[in-house]
C-alpha positions as CSV (number, residue, x, y, z in Angstrom):
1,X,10.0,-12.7,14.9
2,X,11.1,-10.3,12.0
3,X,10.1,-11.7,8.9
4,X,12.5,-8.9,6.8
5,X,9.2,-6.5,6.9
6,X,10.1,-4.8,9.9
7,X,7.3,-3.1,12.2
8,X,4.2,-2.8,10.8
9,X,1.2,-0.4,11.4
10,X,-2.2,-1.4,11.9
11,X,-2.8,0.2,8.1
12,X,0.3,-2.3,7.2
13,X,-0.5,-5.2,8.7
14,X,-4.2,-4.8,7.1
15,X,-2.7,-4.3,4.1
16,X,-0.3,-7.1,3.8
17,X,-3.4,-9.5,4.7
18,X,-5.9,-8.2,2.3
19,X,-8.2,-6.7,4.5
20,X,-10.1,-4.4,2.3
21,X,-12.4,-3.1,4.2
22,X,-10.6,-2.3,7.3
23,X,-8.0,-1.0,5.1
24,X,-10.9,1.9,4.2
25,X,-12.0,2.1,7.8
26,X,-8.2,3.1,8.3
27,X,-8.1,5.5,5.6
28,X,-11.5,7.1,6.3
29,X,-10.8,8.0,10.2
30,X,-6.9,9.4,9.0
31,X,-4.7,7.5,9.0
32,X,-1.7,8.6,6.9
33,X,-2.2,6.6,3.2
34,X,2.1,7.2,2.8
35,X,3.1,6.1,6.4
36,X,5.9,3.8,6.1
37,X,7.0,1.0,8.4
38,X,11.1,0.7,9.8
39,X,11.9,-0.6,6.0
40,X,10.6,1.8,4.3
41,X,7.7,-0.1,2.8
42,X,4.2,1.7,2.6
43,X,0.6,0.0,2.8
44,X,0.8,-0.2,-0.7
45,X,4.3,-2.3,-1.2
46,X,2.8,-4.7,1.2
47,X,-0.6,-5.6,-0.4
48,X,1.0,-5.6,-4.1
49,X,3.3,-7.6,-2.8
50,X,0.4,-10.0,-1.5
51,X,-1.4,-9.8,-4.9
52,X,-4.6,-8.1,-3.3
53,X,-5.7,-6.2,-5.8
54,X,-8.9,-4.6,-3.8
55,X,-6.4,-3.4,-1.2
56,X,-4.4,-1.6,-4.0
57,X,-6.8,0.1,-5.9
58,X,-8.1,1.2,-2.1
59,X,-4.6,2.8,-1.8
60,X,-3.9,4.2,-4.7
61,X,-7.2,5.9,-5.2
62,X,-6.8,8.0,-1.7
63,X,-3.1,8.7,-2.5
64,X,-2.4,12.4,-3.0
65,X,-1.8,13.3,-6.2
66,X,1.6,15.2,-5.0
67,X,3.4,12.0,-4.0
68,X,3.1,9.5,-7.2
69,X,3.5,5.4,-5.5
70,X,5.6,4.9,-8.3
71,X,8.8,7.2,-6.6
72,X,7.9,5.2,-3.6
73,X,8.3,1.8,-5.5
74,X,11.6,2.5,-7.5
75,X,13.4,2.0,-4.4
76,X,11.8,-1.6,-3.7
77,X,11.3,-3.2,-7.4
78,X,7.7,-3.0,-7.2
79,X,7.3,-0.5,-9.6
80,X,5.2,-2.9,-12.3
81,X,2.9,-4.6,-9.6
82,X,1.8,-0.6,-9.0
83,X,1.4,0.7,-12.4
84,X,-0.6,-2.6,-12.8
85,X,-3.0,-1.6,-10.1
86,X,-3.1,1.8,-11.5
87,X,-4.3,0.7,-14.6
88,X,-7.1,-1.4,-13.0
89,X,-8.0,1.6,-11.2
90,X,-8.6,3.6,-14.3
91,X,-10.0,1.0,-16.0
């Protein structure tokens, strides 16, 4: 059943759960940081939408540095949830 989420990838769905490390596993064999599931939502919306943190700062930190998560959030009000993780990062 669709939960408003829409189809997820595995990078998603690990995401969205808080799984860290699998999250890194994911990242670290290629798979696209900025995919996006059928909403529009990336890896990242998901896990600050979740609260985990770890998964965040995972994301951000292998984001390019071309395509800022904060155009990407605009569009889903998550904008302060991501510039919160982005301060953690750099802290």
């Amino acid at each position: 059943m669709d939960t408003g989420t829409g189809w997820k990838i595995p990078l998603h769905m690990s995401a969205e759960k808080g799984h860290d490390k699998c999250v890194r596993a994911m990242l670290d064999s290629g798979v696209d940081v900025d995919a996006v599931n059928s909403t529009g939502r990336t890896a990242l919306h998901l896990a600050a939408k979740n609260g985990h943190v770890d998964v965040m700062k995972t994301l951000l930190n292998r984001m390019p540095t071309s395509t800022p998560p904060m155009n990407l959030a605009d569009r889903h009000s998550m904008m302060r949830l991501i510039m919160t993780a982005r301060l953690l990062c750099d802290s």
